[in-house]
Backbone as CSV, one residue per row, in Angstrom:
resi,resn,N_x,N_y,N_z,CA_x,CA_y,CA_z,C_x,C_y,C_z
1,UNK,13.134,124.724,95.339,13.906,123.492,95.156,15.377,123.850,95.016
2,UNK,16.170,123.202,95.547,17.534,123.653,95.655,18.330,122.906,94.375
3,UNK,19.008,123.909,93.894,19.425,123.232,92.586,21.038,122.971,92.523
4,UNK,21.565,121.499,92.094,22.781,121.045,92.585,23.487,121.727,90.838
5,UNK,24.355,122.022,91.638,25.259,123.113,90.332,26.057,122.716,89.166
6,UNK,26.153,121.202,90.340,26.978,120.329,89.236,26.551,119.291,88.020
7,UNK,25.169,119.575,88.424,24.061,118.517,87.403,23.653,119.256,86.619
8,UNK,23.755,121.113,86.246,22.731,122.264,85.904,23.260,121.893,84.447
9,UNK,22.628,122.474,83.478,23.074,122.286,82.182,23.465,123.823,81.579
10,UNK,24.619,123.676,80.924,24.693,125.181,80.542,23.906,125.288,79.538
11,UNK,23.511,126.405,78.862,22.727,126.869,78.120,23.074,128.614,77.697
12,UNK,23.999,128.260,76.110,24.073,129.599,76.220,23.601,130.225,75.699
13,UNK,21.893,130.430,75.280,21.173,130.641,74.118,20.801,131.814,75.146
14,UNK,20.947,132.184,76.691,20.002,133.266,77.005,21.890,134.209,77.448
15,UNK,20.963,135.294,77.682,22.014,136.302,78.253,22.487,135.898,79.924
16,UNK,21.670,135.655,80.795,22.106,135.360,82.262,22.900,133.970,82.400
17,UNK,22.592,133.158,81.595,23.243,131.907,81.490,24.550,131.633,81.095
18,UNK,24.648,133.141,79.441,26.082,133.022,79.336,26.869,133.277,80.196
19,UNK,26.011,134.684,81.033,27.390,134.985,82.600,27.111,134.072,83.164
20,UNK,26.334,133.304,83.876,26.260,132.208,84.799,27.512,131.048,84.212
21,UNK,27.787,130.791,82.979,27.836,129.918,82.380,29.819,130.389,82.593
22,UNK,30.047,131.345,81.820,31.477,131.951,82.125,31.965,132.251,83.810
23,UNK,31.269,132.629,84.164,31.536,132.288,85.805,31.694,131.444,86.255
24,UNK,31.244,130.205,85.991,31.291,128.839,86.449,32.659,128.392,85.942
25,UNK,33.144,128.543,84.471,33.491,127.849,83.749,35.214,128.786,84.434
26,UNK,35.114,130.110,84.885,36.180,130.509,84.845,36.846,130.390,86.443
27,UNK,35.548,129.563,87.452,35.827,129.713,88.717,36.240,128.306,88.787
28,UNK,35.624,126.975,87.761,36.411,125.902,87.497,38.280,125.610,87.395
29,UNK,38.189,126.920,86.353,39.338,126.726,85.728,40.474,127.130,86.559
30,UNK,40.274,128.223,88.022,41.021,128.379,88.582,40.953,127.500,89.669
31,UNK,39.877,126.715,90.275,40.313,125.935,90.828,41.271,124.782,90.479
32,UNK,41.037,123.969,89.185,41.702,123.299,88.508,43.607,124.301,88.710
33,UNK,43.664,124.911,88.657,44.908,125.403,88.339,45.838,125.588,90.119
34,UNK,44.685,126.429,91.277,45.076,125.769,92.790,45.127,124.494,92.859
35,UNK,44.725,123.580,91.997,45.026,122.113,92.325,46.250,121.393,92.157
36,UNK,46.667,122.303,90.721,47.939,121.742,89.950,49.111,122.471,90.427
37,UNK,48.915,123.401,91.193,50.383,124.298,91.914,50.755,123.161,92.457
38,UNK,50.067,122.828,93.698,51.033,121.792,94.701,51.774,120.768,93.886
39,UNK,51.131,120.524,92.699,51.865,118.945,91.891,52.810,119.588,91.508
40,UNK,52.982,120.600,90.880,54.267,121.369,90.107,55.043,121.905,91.168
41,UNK,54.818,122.125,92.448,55.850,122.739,93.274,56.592,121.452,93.985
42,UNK,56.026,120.577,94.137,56.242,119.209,94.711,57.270,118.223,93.851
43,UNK,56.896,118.518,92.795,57.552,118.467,91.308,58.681,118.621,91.415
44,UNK,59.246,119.875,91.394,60.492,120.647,91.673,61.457,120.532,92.913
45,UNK,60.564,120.352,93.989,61.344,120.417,95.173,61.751,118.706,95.289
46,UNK,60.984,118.021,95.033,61.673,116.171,94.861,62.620,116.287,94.028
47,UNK,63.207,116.932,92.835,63.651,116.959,91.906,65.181,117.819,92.463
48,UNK,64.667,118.959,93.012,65.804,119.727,93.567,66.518,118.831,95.176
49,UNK,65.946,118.091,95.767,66.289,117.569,96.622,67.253,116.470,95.834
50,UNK,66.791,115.308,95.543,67.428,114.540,94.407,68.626,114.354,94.161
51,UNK,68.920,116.221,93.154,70.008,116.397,92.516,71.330,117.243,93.416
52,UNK,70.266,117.898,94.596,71.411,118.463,95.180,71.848,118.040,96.921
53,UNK,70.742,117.291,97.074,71.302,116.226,98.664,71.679,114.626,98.255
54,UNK,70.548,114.033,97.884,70.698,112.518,97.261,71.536,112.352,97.140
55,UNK,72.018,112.628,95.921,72.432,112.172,94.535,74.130,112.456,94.970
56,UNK,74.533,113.379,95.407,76.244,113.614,96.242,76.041,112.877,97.565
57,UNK,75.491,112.555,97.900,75.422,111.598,99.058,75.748,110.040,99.055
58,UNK,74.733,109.986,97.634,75.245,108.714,97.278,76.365,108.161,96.766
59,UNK,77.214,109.330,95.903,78.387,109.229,95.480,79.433,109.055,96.421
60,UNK,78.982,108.991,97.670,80.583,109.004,98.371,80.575,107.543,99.357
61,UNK,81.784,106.846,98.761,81.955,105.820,99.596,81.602,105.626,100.863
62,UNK,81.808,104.013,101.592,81.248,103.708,103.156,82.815,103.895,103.455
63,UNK,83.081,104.278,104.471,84.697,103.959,104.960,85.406,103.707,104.147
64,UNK,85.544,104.418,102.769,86.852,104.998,102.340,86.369,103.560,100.824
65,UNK,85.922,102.586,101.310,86.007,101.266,100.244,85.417,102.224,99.001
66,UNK,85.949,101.502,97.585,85.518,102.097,96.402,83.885,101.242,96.151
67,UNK,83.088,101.833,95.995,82.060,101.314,95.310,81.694,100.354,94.630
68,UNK,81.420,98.795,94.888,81.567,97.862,93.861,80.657,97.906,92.881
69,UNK,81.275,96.688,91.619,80.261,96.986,90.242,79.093,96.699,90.720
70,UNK,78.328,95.735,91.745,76.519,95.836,91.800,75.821,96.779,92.393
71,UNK,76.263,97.552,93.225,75.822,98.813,93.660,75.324,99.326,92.737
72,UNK,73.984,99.887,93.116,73.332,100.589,92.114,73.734,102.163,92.356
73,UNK,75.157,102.866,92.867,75.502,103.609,92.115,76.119,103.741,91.202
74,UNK,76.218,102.545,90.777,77.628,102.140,89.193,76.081,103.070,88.480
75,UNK,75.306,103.021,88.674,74.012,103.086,87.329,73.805,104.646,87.655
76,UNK,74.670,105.616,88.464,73.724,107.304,88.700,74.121,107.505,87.477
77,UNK,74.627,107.484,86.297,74.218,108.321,85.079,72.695,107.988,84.740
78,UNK,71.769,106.286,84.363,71.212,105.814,84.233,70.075,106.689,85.249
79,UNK,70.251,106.506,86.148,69.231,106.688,87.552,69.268,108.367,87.354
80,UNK,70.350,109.244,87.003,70.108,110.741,86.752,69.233,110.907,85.773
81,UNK,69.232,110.060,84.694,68.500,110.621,83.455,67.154,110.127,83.433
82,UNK,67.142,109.116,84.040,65.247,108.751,84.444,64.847,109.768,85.343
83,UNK,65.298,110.386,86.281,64.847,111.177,86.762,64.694,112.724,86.414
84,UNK,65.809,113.053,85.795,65.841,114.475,85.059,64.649,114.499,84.074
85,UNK,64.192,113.093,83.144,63.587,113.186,82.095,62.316,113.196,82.225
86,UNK,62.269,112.478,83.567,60.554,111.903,83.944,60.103,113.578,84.304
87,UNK,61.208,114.035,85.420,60.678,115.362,85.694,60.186,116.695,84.636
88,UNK,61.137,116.504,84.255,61.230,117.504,83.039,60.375,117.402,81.861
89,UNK,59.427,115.922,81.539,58.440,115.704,81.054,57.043,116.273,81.500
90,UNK,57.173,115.743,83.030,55.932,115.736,83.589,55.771,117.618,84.453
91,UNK,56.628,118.199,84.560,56.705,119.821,84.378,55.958,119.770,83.369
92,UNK,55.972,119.780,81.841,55.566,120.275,80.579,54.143,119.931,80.278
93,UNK,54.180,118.356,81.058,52.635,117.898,80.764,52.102,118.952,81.843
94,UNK,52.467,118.994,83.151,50.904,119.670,83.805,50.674,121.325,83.773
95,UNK,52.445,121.773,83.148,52.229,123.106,82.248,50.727,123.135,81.285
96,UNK,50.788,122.175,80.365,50.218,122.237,79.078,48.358,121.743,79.547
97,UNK,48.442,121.453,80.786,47.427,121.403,81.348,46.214,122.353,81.600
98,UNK,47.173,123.513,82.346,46.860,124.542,82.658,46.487,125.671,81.474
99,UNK,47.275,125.460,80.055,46.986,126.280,79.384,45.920,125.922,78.600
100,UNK,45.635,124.921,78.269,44.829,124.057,77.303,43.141,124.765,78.373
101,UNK,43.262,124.922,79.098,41.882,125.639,79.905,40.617,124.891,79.215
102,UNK,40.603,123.868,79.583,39.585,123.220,79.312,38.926,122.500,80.534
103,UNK,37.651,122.670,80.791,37.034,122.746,82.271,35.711,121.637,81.630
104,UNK,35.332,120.722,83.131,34.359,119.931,82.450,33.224,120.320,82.059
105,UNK,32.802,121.511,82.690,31.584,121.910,82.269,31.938,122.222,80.216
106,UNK,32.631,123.118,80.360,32.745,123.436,78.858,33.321,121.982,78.072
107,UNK,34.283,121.012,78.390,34.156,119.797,77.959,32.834,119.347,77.425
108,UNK,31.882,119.553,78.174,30.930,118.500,78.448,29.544,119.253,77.453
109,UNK,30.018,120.521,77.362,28.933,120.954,76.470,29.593,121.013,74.980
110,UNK,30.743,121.356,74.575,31.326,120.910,73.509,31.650,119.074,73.218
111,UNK,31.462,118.198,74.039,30.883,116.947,73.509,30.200,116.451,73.413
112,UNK,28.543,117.365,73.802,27.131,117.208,73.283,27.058,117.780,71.934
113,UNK,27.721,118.971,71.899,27.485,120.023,70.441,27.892,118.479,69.107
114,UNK,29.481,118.132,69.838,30.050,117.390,68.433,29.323,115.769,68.633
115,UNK,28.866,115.403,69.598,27.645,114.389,69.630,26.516,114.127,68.422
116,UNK,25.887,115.805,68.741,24.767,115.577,68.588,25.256,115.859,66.521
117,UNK,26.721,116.045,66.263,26.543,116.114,64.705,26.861,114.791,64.234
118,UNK,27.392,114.083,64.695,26.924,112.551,64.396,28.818,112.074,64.420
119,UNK,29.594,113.201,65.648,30.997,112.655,65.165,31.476,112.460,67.013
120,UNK,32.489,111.687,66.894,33.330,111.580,68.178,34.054,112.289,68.785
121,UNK,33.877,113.050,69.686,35.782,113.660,70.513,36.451,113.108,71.262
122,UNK,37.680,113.581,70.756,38.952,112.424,71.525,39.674,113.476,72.377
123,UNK,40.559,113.066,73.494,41.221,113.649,74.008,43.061,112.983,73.616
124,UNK,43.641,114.057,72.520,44.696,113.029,72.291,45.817,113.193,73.547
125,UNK,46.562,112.317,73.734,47.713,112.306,74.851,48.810,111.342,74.454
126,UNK,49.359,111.673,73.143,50.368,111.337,72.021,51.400,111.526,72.832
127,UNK,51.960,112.483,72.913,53.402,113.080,73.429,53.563,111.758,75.048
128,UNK,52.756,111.133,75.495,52.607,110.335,76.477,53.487,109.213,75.749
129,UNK,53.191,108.955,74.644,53.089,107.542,74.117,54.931,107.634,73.810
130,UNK,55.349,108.812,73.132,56.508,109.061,72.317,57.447,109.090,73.559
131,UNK,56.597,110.020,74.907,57.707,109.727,75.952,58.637,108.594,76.320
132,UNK,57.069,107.916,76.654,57.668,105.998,77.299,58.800,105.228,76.001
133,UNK,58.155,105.459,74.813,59.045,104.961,73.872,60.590,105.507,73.245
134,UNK,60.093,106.729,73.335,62.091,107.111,73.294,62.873,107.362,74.196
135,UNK,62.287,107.444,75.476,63.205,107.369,77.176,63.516,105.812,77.340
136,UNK,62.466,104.648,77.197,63.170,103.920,77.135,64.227,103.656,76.733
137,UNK,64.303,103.680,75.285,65.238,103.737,74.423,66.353,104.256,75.102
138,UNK,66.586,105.331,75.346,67.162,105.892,76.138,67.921,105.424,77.457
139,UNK,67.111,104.811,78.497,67.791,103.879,79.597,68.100,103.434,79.494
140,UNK,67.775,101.960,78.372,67.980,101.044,78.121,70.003,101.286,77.279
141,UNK,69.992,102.215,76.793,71.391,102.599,76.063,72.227,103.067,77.167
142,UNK,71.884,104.086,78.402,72.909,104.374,79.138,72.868,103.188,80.107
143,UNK,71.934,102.368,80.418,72.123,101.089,81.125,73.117,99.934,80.404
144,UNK,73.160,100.070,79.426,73.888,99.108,78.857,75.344,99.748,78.461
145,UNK,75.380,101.225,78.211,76.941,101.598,78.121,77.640,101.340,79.650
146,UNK,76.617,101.543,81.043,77.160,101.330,82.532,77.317,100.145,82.896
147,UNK,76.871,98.998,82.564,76.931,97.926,82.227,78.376,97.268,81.511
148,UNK,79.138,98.026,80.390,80.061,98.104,79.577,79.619,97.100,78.388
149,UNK,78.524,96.463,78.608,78.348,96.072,77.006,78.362,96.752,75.872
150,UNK,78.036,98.511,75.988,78.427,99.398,74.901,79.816,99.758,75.136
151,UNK,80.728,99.505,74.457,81.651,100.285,74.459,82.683,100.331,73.318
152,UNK,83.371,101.076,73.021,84.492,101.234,71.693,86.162,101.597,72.081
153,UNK,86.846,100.632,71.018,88.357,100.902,71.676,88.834,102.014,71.045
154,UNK,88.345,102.118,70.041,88.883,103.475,68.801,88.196,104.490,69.645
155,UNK,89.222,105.717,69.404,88.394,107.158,70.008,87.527,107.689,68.892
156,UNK,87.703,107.225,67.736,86.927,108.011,66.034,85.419,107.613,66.917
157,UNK,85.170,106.129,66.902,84.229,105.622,66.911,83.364,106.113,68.238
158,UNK,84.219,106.221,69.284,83.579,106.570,70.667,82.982,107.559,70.628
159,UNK,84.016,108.877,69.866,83.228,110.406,69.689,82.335,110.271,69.095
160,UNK,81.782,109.535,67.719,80.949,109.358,66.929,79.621,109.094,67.882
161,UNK,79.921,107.654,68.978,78.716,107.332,69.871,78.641,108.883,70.701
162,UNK,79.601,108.762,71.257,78.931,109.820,72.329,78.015,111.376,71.597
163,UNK,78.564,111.694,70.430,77.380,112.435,69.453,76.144,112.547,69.391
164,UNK,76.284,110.999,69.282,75.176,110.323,68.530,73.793,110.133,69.707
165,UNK,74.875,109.588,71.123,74.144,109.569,72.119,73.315,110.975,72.864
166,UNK,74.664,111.716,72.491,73.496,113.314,73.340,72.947,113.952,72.350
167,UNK,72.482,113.712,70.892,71.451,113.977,70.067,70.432,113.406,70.186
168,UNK,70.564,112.107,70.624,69.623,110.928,70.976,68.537,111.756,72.391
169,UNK,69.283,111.430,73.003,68.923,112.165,74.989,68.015,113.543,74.549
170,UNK,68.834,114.538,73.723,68.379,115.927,73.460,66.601,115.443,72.732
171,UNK,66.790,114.635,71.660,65.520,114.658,70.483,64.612,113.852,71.478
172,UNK,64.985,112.582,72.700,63.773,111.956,73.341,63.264,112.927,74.061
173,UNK,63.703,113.735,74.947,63.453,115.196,75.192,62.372,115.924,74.624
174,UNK,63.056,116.278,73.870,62.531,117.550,72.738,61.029,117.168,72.229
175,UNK,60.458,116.112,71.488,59.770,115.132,70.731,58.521,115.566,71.866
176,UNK,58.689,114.659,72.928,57.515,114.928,73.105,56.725,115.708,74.312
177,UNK,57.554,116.845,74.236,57.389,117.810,75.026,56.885,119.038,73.937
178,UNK,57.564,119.025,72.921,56.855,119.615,71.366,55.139,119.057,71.095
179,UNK,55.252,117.304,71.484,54.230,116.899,70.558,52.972,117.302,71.800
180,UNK,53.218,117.296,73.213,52.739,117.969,74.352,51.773,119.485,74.060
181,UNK,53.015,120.178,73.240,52.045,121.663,73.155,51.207,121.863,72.073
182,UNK,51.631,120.915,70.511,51.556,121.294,69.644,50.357,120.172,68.932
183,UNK,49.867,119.472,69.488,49.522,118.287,69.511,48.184,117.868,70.464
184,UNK,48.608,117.178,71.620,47.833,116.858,72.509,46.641,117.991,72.820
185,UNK,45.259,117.447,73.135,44.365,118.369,73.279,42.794,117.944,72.645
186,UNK,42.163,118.059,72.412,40.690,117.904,72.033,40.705,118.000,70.306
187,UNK,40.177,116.476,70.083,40.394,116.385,68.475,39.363,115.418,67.935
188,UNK,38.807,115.908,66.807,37.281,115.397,66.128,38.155,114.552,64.541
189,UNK,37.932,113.449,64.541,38.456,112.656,63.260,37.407,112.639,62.019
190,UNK,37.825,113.351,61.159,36.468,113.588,59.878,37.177,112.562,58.666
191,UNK,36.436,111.382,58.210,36.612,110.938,57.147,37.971,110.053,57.170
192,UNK,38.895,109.962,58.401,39.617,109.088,58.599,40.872,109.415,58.546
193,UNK,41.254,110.721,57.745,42.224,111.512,57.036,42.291,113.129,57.402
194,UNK,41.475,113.839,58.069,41.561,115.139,58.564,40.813,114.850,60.284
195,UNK,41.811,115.435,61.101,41.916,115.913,62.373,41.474,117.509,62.792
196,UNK,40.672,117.790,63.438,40.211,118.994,63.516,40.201,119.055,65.149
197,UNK,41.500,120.069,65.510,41.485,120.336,66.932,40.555,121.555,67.576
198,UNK,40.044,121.446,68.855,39.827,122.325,69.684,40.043,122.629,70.440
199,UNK,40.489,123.961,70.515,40.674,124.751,71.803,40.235,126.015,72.110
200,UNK,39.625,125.648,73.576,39.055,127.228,73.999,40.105,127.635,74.506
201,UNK,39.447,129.201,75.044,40.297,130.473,75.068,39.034,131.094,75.851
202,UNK,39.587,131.911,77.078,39.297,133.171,77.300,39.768,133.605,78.942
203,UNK,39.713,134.986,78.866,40.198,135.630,80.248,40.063,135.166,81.681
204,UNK,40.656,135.161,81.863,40.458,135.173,83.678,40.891,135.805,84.219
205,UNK,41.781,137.143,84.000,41.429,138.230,84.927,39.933,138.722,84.940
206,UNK,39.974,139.403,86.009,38.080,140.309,86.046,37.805,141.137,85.155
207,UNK,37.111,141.456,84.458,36.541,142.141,83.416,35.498,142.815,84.011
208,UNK,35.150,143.817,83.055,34.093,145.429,83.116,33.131,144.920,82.732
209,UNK,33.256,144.228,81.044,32.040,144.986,79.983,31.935,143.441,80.234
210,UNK,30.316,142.775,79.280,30.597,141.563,79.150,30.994,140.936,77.836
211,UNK,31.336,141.770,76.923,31.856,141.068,75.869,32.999,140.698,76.336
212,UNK,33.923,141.337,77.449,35.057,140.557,77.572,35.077,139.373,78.180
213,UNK,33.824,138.928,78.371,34.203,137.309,79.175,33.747,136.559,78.098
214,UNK,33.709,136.943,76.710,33.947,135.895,75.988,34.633,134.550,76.032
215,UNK,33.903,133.697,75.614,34.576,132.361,75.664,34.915,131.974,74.185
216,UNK,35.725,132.059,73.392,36.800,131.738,72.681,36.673,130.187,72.261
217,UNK,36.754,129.557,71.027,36.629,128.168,70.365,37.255,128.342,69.566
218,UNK,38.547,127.829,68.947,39.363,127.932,68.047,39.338,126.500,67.442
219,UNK,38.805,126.614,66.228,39.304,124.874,65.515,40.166,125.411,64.556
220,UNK,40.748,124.237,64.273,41.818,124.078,63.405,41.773,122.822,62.762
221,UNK,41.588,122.423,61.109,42.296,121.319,60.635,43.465,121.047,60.405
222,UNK,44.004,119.497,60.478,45.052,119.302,60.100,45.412,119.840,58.717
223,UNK,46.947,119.275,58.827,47.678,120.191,57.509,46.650,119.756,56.131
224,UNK,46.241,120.487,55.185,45.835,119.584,54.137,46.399,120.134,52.998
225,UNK,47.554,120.956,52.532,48.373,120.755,51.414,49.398,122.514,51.454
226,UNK,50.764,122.078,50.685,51.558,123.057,50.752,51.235,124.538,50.228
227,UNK,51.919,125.171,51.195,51.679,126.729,50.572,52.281,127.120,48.963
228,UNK,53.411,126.357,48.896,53.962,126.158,47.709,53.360,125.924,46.589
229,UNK,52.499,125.422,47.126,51.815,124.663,45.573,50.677,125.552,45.438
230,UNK,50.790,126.570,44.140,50.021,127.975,43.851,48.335,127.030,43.476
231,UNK,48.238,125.888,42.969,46.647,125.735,42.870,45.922,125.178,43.944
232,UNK,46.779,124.410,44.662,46.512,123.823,45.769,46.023,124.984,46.991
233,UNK,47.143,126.368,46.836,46.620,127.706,47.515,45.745,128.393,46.980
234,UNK,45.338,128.291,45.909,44.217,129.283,45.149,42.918,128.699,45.833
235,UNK,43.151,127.461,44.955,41.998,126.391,45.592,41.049,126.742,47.220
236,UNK,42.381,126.815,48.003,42.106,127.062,49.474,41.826,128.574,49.521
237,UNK,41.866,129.688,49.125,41.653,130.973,49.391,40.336,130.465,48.632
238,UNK,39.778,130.199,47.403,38.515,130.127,47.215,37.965,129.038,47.849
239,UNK,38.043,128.864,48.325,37.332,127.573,49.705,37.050,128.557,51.085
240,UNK,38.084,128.782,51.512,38.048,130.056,52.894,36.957,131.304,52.258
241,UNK,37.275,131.759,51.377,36.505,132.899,50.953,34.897,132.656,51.120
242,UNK,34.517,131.940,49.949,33.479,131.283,49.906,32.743,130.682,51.439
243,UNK,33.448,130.166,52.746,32.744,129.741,53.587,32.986,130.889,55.080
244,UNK,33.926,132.426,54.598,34.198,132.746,55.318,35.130,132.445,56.386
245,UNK,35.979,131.584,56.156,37.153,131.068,57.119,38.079,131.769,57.084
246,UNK,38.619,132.191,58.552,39.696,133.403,58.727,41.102,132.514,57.756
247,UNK,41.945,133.422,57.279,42.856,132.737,57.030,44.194,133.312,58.046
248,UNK,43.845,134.323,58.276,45.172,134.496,59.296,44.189,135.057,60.768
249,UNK,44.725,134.090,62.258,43.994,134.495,63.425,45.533,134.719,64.001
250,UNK,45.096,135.865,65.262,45.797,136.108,66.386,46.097,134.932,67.304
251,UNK,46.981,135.379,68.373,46.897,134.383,69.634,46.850,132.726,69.218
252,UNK,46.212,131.946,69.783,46.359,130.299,69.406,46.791,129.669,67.921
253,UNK,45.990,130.143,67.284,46.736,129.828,65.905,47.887,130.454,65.058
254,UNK,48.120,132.078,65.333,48.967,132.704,64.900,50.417,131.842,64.922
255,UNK,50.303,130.407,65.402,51.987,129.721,65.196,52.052,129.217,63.740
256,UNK,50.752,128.863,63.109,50.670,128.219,61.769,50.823,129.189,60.889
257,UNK,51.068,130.201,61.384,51.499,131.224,59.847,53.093,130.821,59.537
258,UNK,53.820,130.806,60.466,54.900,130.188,59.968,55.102,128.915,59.640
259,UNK,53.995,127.634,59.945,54.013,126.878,58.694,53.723,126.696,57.019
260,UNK,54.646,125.610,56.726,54.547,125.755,55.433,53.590,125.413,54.734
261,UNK,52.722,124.475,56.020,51.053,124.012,55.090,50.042,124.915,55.311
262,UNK,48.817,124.646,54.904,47.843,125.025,54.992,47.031,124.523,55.615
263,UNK,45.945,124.908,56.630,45.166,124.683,57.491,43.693,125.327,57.201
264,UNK,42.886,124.855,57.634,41.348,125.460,57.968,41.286,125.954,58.914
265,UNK,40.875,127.325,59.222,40.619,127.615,60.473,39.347,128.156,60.649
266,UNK,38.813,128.205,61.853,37.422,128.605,62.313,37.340,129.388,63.926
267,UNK,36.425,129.738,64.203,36.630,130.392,65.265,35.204,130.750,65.733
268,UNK,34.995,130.315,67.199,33.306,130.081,67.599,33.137,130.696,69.063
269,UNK,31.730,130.686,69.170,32.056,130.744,70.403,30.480,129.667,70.950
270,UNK,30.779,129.176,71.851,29.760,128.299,72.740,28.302,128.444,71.912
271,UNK,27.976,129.474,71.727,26.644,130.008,71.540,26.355,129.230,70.089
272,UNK,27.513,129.551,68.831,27.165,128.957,67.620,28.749,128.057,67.221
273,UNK,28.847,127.176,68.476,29.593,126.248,68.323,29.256,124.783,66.977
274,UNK,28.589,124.546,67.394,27.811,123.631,65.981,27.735,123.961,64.495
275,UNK,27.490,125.425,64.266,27.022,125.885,62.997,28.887,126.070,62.351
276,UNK,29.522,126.552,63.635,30.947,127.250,62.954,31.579,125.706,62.875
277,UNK,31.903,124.294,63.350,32.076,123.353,63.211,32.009,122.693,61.950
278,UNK,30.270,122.554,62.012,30.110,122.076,60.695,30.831,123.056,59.500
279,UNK,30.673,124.230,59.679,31.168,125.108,58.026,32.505,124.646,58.014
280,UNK,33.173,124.460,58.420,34.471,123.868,58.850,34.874,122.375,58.212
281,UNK,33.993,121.733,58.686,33.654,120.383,58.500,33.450,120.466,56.667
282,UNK,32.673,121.154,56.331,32.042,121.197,54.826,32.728,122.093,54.031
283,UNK,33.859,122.909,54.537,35.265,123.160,54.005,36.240,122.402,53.143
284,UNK,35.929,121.294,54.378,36.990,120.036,53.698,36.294,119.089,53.048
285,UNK,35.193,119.132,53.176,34.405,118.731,52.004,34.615,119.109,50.720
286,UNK,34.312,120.569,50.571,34.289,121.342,49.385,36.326,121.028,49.046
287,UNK,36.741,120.739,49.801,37.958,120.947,49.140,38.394,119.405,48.298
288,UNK,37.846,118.361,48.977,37.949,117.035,48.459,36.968,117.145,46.944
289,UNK,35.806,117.670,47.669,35.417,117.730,46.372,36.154,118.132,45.333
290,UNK,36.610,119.434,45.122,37.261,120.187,43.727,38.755,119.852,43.458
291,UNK,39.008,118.507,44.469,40.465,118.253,44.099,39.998,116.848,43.379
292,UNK,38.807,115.903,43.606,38.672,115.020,42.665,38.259,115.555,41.420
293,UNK,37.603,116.423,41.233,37.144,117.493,40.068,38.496,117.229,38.943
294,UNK,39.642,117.788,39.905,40.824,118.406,39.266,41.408,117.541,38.598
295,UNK,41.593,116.110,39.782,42.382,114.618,39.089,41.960,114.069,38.157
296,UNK,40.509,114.134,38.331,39.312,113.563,37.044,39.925,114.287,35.559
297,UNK,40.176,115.433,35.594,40.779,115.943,34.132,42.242,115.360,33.964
């Protein structure tokens, strides 16, 4: 019977399945990634065309006449920055695409695992939301300074806007191209109040042995209290201790050591994805628990 590859179920409880299973998952992931070149090169070259044929093309008068105010080149500051921003967004999103290496097969068996414990997975795409809302913002201000409804007769006041304006431009930018890497990605909501992200991890160059085609599960909870605060950290080293939770990992999480909160971390792989979840899960349990303990006195 001929068996369709795309209906097969992974199963990584045997040894041939896990390679079957990482082969699949890693021959996915590079197709997914030949898919996304052309968008990102296509990306660039509309973008480089744009700024360096368009865009001086359009700037130059018909027979010498000056440009009148309805011409929509009165608006190329307006019309530059929707386009610089959209691009320069959507670079970062299908960057963050590619790294996030998340393939449907492994999707699809990590949202049976968190299924079958009685919780939801979300795919967040936040940094989407912050885009549309502070670029607007954004057009809408250099459309209306080109317009001349913004404007100031004092120079104090003008320097002040124009400050104010390319801090503005810089942070709609910045925001959610940050909230893109740091943020967006595969996330389980426990109790209404802790967020617990996932992300896999593992090689795709060719490998020897087969421990190196490990497949990699990194969770992480949200922040749940300052490093500063010595009981609030005790608390959490006897919480980690007690359930075995790394407190300092390499690679994906190694950015939260330089935060100032504290996090749960865990680390799985496909095989005992469920068991390392839940301990995770009953982490922040144990920690709610011994902090009502604490308030109660």
């Amino acid at each position: 019977m001929e068996e369709d590859n795309n209906l097969r179920k992974i199963d990584f409880e045997y040894g041939e399945e896990d390679s079957y299973s990482y082969n699949k998952i890693k021959k996915e992931y590079l197709k997914k990634t030949i898919k996304f070149f052309p968008f990102l090169s296509g990306l660039l070259i509309i973008t480089a065309i744009y700024f360096t044929l368009i865009y001086p093309i359009l700037l130059i008068p018909e027979d010498g006449i000056t440009i009148t105010w309805l011409t929509p080149y009165s608006f190329n500051l307006t019309i530059n920055w929707t386009v610089f921003s959209l691009s320069a967004f959507l670079f970062f999103y299908l960057i963050k695409i590619l790294i996030m290496r998340i393939t449907p097969f492994l999707k699809e068996q990590i949202r049976n695992d968190i299924n079958a414990l009685g919780f939801i997975i979300k795919e967040k795409r936040k940094s989407v939301i912050f885009f549309v809302i502070l670029n607007s913002i954004s057009v809408l201000l250099l459309l209306l300074i080109e317009l001349d409804i913004i404007y100031f007769n004092t120079l104090a006041l003008n320097t002040l806007f124009k400050g104010f304006l390319i801090t503005y431009l810089f942070l709609s930018m910045l925001i959610p191209i940050l909230l893109r890497f740091s943020y967006d990605g595969l996330s389980v909501t426990l109790k209404d109040k802790y967020n617990v992200s996932i992300k896999p991890y593992y090689k795709i160059r060719r490998v020897k042995t087969k421990d190196s085609q490990l497949i990699g599960i990194f969770i992480t909870s949200n922040k749940i209290a300052s490093k500063f605060n010595k009981n609030k950290k005790s608390l959490y080293t006897q919480i980690a201790k007690s359930r075995w939770l790394p407190r300092k990992r390499k690679s994906i999480i190694s950015k939260y050591r330089l935060s100032p909160f504290l996090r749960f971390h865990e680390f799985s792989t496909p095989v005992n994805f469920q068991k390392q979840f839940l301990n995770l899960a009953l982490a922040l349990q144990d920690w709610d628990l011994h902090l009502e303990k604490i308030n109660s006195f």
